[in-house]
C-alpha positions as CSV (number, residue, x, y, z in Angstrom):
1,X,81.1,66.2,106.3
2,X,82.2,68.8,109.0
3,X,79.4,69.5,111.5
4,X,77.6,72.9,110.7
5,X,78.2,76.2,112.5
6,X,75.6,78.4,114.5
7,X,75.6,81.8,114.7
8,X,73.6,84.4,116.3
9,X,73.5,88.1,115.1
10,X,71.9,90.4,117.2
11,X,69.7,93.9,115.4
12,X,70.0,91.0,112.3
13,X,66.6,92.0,110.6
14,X,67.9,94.7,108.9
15,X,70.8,96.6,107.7
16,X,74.6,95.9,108.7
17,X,73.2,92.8,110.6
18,X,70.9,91.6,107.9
19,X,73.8,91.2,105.5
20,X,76.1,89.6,108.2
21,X,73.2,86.9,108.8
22,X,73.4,86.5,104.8
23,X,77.2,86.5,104.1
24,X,77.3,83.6,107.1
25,X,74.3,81.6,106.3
26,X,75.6,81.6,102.3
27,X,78.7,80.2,103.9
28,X,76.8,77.5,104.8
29,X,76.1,78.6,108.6
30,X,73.4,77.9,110.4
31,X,72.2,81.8,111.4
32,X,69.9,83.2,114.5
33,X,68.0,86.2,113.7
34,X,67.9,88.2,117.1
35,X,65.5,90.8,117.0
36,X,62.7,92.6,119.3
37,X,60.2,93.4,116.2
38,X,58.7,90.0,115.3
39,X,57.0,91.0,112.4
40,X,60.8,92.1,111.2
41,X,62.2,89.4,112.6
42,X,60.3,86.9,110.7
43,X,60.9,88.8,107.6
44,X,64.4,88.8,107.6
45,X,64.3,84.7,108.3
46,X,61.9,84.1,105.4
47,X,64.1,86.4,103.1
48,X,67.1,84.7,104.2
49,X,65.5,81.3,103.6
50,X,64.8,82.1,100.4
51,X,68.1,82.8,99.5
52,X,69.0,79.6,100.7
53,X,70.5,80.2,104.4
54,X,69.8,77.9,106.8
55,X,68.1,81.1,109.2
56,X,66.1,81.1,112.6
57,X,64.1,83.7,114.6
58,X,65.5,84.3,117.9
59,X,62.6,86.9,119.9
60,X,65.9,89.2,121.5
61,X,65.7,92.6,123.7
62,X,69.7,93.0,124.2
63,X,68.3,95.5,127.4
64,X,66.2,92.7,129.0
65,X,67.9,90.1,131.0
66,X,65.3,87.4,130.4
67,X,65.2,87.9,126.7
68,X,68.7,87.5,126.5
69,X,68.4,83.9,128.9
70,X,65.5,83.1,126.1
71,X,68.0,83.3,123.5
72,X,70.2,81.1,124.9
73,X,67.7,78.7,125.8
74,X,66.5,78.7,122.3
75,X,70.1,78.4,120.8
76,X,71.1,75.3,123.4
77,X,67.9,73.5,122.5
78,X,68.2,73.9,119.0
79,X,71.8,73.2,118.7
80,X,73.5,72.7,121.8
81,X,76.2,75.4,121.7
82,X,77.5,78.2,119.2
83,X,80.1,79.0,117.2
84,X,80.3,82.5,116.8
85,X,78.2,85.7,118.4
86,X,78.1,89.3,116.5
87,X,77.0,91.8,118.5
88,X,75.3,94.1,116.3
89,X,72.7,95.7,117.4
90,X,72.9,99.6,118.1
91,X,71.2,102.5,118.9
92,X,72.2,106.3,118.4
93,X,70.1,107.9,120.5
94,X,69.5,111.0,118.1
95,X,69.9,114.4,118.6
96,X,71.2,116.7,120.6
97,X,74.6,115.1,121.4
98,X,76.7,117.7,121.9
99,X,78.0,117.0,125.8
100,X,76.7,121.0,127.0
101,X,73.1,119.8,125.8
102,X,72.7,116.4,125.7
103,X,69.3,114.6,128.3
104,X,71.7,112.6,130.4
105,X,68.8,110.0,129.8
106,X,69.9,109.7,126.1
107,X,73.2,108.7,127.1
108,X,72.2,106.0,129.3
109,X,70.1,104.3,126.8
110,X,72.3,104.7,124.4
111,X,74.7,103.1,126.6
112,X,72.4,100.2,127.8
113,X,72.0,99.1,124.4
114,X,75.3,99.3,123.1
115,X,77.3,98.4,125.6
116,X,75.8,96.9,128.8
117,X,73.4,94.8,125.9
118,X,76.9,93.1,124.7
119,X,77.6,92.5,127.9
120,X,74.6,91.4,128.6
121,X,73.9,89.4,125.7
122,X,77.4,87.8,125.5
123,X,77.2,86.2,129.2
124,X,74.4,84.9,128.6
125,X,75.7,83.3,125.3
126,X,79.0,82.7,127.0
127,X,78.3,79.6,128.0
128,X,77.2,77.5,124.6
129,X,80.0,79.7,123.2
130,X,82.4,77.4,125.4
131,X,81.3,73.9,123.6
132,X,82.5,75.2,120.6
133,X,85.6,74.1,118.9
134,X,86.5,77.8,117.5
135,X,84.6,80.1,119.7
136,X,84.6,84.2,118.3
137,X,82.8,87.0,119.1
138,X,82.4,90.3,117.2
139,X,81.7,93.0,118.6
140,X,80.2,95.7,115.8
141,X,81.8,99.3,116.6
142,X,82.1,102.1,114.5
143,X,86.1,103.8,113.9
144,X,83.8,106.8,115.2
145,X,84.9,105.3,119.0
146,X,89.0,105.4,118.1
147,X,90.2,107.9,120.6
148,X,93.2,107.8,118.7
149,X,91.2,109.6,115.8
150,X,89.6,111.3,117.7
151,X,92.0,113.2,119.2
152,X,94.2,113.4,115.7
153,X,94.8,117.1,114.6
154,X,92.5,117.1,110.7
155,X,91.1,114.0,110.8
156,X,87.1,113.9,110.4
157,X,85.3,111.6,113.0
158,X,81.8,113.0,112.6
159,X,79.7,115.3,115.1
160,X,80.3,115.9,118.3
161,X,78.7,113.0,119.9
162,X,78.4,112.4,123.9
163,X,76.2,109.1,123.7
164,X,76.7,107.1,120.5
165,X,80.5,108.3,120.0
166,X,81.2,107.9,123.8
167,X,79.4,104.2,123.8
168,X,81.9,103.2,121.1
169,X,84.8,103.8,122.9
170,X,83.0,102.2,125.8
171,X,82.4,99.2,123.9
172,X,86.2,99.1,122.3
173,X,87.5,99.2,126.0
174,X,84.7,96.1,127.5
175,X,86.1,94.2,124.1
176,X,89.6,94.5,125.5
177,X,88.5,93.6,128.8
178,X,86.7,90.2,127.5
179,X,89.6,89.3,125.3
180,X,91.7,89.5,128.5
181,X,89.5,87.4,130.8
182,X,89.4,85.2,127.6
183,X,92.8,84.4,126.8
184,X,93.9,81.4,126.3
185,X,90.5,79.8,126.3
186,X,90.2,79.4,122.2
187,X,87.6,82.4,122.3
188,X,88.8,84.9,119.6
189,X,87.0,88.3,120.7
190,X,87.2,91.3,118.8
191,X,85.8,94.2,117.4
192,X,84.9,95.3,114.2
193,X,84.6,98.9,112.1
194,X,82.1,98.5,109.0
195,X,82.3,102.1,108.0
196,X,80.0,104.8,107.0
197,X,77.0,102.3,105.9
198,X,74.1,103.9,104.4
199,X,71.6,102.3,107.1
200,X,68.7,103.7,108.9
201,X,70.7,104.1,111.8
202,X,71.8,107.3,109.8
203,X,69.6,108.4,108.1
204,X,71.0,106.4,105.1
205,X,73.9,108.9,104.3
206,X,76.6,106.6,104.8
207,X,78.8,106.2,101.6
208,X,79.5,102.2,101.7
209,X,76.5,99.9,101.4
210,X,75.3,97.7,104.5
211,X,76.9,94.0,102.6
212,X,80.2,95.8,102.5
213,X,79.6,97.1,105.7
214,X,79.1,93.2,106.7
215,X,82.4,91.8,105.2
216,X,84.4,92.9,108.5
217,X,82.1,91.1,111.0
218,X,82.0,88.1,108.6
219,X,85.7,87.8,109.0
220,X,86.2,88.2,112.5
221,X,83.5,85.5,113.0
222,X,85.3,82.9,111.1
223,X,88.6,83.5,112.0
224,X,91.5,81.0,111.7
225,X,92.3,79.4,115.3
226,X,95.6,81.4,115.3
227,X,93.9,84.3,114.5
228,X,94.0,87.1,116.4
229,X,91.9,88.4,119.6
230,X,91.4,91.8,121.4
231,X,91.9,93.7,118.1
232,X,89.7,96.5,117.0
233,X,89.6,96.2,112.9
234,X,88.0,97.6,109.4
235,X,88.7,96.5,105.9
236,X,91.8,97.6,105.3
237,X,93.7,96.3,109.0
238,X,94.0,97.6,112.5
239,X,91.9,100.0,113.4
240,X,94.1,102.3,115.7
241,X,92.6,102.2,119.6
Protein backbone atom coordinates (compact mmCIF):
# COMPACT_ATOMS: atom_id res chain seq x y z
CA UNK A 1 0.00 0.00 0.00
CA UNK A 2 1.54 3.41 -0.99
CA UNK A 3 2.17 5.67 2.00
CA UNK A 4 -0.59 8.41 2.44
CA UNK A 5 -0.29 12.06 1.36
CA UNK A 6 -0.55 15.31 3.67
CA UNK A 7 -1.84 18.25 2.66
CA UNK A 8 -2.43 21.59 4.08
CA UNK A 9 -4.98 24.14 2.74
CA UNK A 10 -4.85 27.37 4.17
CA UNK A 11 -8.71 29.77 4.57
CA UNK A 12 -9.92 25.70 4.27
CA UNK A 13 -13.03 26.17 6.65
CA UNK A 14 -15.02 27.37 4.17
CA UNK A 15 -15.67 28.06 0.59
CA UNK A 16 -13.12 27.43 -2.34
CA UNK A 17 -10.78 25.96 0.34
CA UNK A 18 -13.40 23.88 2.04
CA UNK A 19 -14.05 21.92 -1.13
CA UNK A 20 -10.26 21.64 -2.01
CA UNK A 21 -9.74 19.99 1.67
CA UNK A 22 -12.84 17.66 0.50
CA UNK A 23 -11.84 16.78 -3.14
CA UNK A 24 -8.15 15.83 -1.54
CA UNK A 25 -9.20 14.10 1.56
CA UNK A 26 -11.95 11.89 -0.77
CA UNK A 27 -8.79 11.08 -2.72
CA UNK A 28 -7.63 9.47 0.14
CA UNK A 29 -5.30 12.44 1.48
CA UNK A 30 -4.53 13.12 4.63
CA UNK A 31 -5.91 17.09 4.82
CA UNK A 32 -4.85 20.15 7.40
CA UNK A 33 -7.43 22.55 7.97
CA UNK A 34 -5.60 25.93 8.45
CA UNK A 35 -7.65 28.46 9.77
CA UNK A 36 -7.61 31.56 12.42
CA UNK A 37 -11.45 30.99 13.60
CA UNK A 38 -11.39 27.86 15.79
CA UNK A 39 -14.87 27.44 16.20
CA UNK A 40 -14.77 27.26 12.07
CA UNK A 41 -11.98 25.45 12.02
CA UNK A 42 -13.25 22.67 13.99
CA UNK A 43 -16.36 22.64 11.99
CA UNK A 44 -14.97 22.15 8.76
CA UNK A 45 -12.71 19.05 10.31
CA UNK A 46 -15.74 17.34 11.86
CA UNK A 47 -17.80 17.93 8.51
CA UNK A 48 -14.99 16.62 6.57
CA UNK A 49 -14.69 13.61 8.97
CA UNK A 50 -17.91 12.79 8.46
CA UNK A 51 -17.67 12.51 4.97
CA UNK A 52 -14.96 10.23 5.45
CA UNK A 53 -11.59 12.39 4.93
CA UNK A 54 -8.90 11.71 6.92
CA UNK A 55 -8.99 15.89 8.22
CA UNK A 56 -6.96 17.91 10.98
CA UNK A 57 -7.24 21.33 12.58
CA UNK A 58 -4.22 23.36 12.02
CA UNK A 59 -4.83 26.91 14.43
CA UNK A 60 -3.16 29.32 11.16
CA UNK A 61 -2.83 33.33 10.90
CA UNK A 62 -1.07 33.36 7.25
CA UNK A 63 -0.04 37.39 8.71
CA UNK A 64 1.65 36.04 11.88
CA UNK A 65 4.99 34.54 11.74
CA UNK A 66 4.61 32.28 14.69
CA UNK A 67 1.35 30.89 13.63
CA UNK A 68 2.75 29.99 10.49
CA UNK A 69 6.10 28.16 12.57
CA UNK A 70 3.04 26.45 14.71
CA UNK A 71 1.78 24.99 11.54
CA UNK A 72 4.72 23.56 10.60
CA UNK A 73 5.50 22.22 13.85
CA UNK A 74 2.13 20.62 14.00
CA UNK A 75 2.49 19.16 10.38
CA UNK A 76 6.27 17.77 11.17
CA UNK A 77 5.10 16.11 14.37
CA UNK A 78 2.09 14.66 12.97
CA UNK A 79 3.58 13.42 9.86
CA UNK A 80 6.93 14.39 9.33
CA UNK A 81 6.82 16.24 6.00
CA UNK A 82 4.10 17.29 3.29
CA UNK A 83 3.10 16.58 0.10
CA UNK A 84 1.42 19.35 -1.27
CA UNK A 85 0.52 23.19 0.15
CA UNK A 86 -2.53 25.24 -1.42
CA UNK A 87 -2.37 28.55 -0.56
CA UNK A 88 -5.88 29.61 -0.32
CA UNK A 89 -6.60 31.88 1.81
CA UNK A 90 -7.60 35.59 0.65
CA UNK A 91 -8.87 38.70 1.53
CA UNK A 92 -10.50 41.55 -0.62
CA UNK A 93 -10.26 44.24 1.40
CA UNK A 94 -13.75 45.78 0.31
CA UNK A 95 -14.57 48.89 -0.93
CA UNK A 96 -13.46 51.65 -2.23
CA UNK A 97 -10.79 50.32 -4.62
CA UNK A 98 -10.63 52.48 -7.21
CA UNK A 99 -6.66 53.70 -7.10
CA UNK A 100 -7.89 57.86 -6.78
CA UNK A 101 -9.74 56.62 -3.50
CA UNK A 102 -8.51 53.74 -2.14
CA UNK A 103 -6.98 53.97 2.23
CA UNK A 104 -3.49 52.99 1.27
CA UNK A 105 -4.03 50.85 4.51
CA UNK A 106 -6.51 48.59 2.55
CA UNK A 107 -3.99 47.82 0.16
CA UNK A 108 -1.38 46.76 2.50
CA UNK A 109 -3.54 44.35 4.27
CA UNK A 110 -4.84 43.23 1.47
CA UNK A 111 -1.39 42.60 0.37
CA UNK A 112 -0.18 41.04 3.67
CA UNK A 113 -2.58 38.47 3.43
CA UNK A 114 -2.45 37.48 0.01
CA UNK A 115 0.75 37.77 -0.89
CA UNK A 116 3.44 38.23 1.83
CA UNK A 117 1.05 35.33 3.84
CA UNK A 118 2.06 32.83 0.77
CA UNK A 119 5.24 33.84 1.26
CA UNK A 120 5.12 33.63 4.55
CA UNK A 121 3.34 30.51 4.98
CA UNK A 122 5.13 28.61 2.18
CA UNK A 123 8.78 29.14 3.86
CA UNK A 124 7.81 28.06 6.67
CA UNK A 125 6.24 24.87 5.07
CA UNK A 126 9.20 24.84 2.68
CA UNK A 127 11.03 22.76 4.55
CA UNK A 128 8.73 19.40 5.21
CA UNK A 129 7.76 20.18 1.67
CA UNK A 130 11.42 18.99 0.72
CA UNK A 131 11.00 15.33 2.34
CA UNK A 132 8.48 14.75 -0.02
CA UNK A 133 8.71 12.50 -2.94
CA UNK A 134 6.34 14.85 -5.27
CA UNK A 135 6.51 18.22 -3.65
CA UNK A 136 3.57 20.99 -5.33
CA UNK A 137 2.36 23.97 -4.28
CA UNK A 138 -0.70 25.96 -5.38
CA UNK A 139 -0.98 29.02 -5.24
CA UNK A 140 -4.98 30.19 -5.46
CA UNK A 141 -5.25 33.44 -7.79
CA UNK A 142 -7.98 34.71 -9.49
CA UNK A 143 -7.68 35.31 -13.75
CA UNK A 144 -8.76 38.83 -12.27
CA UNK A 145 -4.66 39.32 -11.74
CA UNK A 146 -3.81 38.42 -15.79
CA UNK A 147 -2.33 41.71 -16.94
CA UNK A 148 -2.63 40.25 -20.15
CA UNK A 149 -6.60 40.54 -19.67
CA UNK A 150 -6.33 43.19 -18.16
CA UNK A 151 -5.06 45.28 -20.52
CA UNK A 152 -7.14 43.37 -23.59
CA UNK A 153 -9.32 45.87 -25.53
CA UNK A 154 -13.44 44.20 -24.56
CA UNK A 155 -12.53 41.81 -22.28
CA UNK A 156 -14.38 42.07 -18.68
CA UNK A 157 -11.99 41.62 -15.69
CA UNK A 158 -14.27 43.05 -13.05
CA UNK A 159 -14.02 46.62 -11.13
CA UNK A 160 -11.42 48.66 -10.95
CA UNK A 161 -9.55 47.19 -8.17
CA UNK A 162 -6.13 48.69 -6.61
CA UNK A 163 -5.74 46.08 -3.64
CA UNK A 164 -7.35 42.72 -4.39
CA UNK A 165 -6.72 42.97 -8.38
CA UNK A 166 -3.20 44.44 -7.83
CA UNK A 167 -2.38 41.54 -5.07
CA UNK A 168 -3.14 38.97 -7.78
CA UNK A 169 -0.79 40.01 -10.10
CA UNK A 170 1.50 40.32 -7.20
CA UNK A 171 1.01 36.88 -6.23
CA UNK A 172 1.24 35.51 -10.13
CA UNK A 173 4.74 37.25 -10.31
CA UNK A 174 6.16 35.80 -6.42
CA UNK A 175 4.74 32.30 -8.07
CA UNK A 176 7.11 32.72 -10.92
CA UNK A 177 9.76 33.75 -8.77
CA UNK A 178 9.39 30.45 -6.40
CA UNK A 179 9.13 28.23 -9.43
CA UNK A 180 12.47 29.71 -10.49
CA UNK A 181 14.37 29.39 -7.20
CA UNK A 182 12.70 25.86 -7.31
CA UNK A 183 13.67 24.29 -10.46
CA UNK A 184 14.98 21.40 -10.66
CA UNK A 185 14.32 20.53 -7.09
CA UNK A 186 10.97 18.14 -7.86
CA UNK A 187 8.78 21.05 -6.33
CA UNK A 188 6.00 21.73 -8.92
CA UNK A 189 4.73 25.37 -8.07
CA UNK A 190 2.09 26.95 -9.66
CA UNK A 191 -0.87 28.91 -9.66
CA UNK A 192 -4.30 28.43 -10.05
CA UNK A 193 -7.69 30.46 -11.40
CA UNK A 194 -11.02 28.89 -9.91
CA UNK A 195 -13.26 31.41 -11.40
CA UNK A 196 -16.14 33.53 -10.51
CA UNK A 197 -17.12 31.26 -7.31
CA UNK A 198 -20.20 32.18 -5.55
CA UNK A 199 -18.31 32.55 -2.02
CA UNK A 200 -18.55 35.04 0.72
CA UNK A 201 -15.55 36.57 -0.46
CA UNK A 202 -18.10 38.16 -2.99
CA UNK A 203 -20.79 38.47 -1.73
CA UNK A 204 -21.85 35.11 -3.30
CA UNK A 205 -22.44 36.44 -6.85
CA UNK A 206 -19.98 34.40 -8.50
CA UNK A 207 -21.59 32.19 -11.26
CA UNK A 208 -19.56 28.72 -10.66
CA UNK A 209 -20.01 26.95 -7.33
CA UNK A 210 -17.03 26.78 -4.68
CA UNK A 211 -16.37 22.43 -5.61
CA UNK A 212 -15.96 23.47 -9.16
CA UNK A 213 -14.11 26.28 -8.12
CA UNK A 214 -11.80 23.55 -6.23
CA UNK A 215 -11.20 21.13 -9.25
CA UNK A 216 -8.20 23.52 -10.47
CA UNK A 217 -6.32 23.56 -7.11
CA UNK A 218 -6.99 19.79 -6.79
CA UNK A 219 -5.13 19.26 -9.99
CA UNK A 220 -2.17 21.28 -9.53
CA UNK A 221 -1.69 19.58 -6.15
CA UNK A 222 -1.49 16.12 -7.46
CA UNK A 223 0.32 16.68 -10.49
CA UNK A 224 2.22 14.00 -12.38
CA UNK A 225 6.20 14.38 -11.66
CA UNK A 226 6.63 15.62 -15.22
CA UNK A 227 4.10 17.94 -14.87
CA UNK A 228 4.52 21.27 -15.21
CA UNK A 229 5.72 24.26 -12.79
CA UNK A 230 5.57 28.16 -12.92
CA UNK A 231 2.25 28.06 -14.87
CA UNK A 232 -0.70 30.13 -13.98
CA UNK A 233 -3.90 27.88 -14.91
CA UNK A 234 -8.03 27.56 -14.88
CA UNK A 235 -10.17 24.73 -16.16
CA UNK A 236 -9.85 24.99 -19.53
CA UNK A 237 -5.63 25.46 -19.82
CA UNK A 238 -3.15 28.29 -19.53
CA UNK A 239 -4.18 31.07 -18.08
CA UNK A 240 -2.52 33.90 -20.12
CA UNK A 241 0.17 35.93 -17.69
Amino acid sequence: MSEQRIALVTGANKGIGYEIAAGLGALGWSVGVGARDERRRETAVAKLRAAGADAFGVPLDVTDDASAAAAARLIEERAGRLDALVNNAAITGGVPQEPTRVDPGTVRAVVETNVIGVIRVTNALLPLLRRSASPRIVNMSSAVGSLTRQTAPGVETGPISAAYTTSKTFLNAVTVQYAKELHGTGILVNAACPGFCATDLNGFRGVRTPEQGAAIGIRLATLPDDGPTGGFFEDAGPVPW
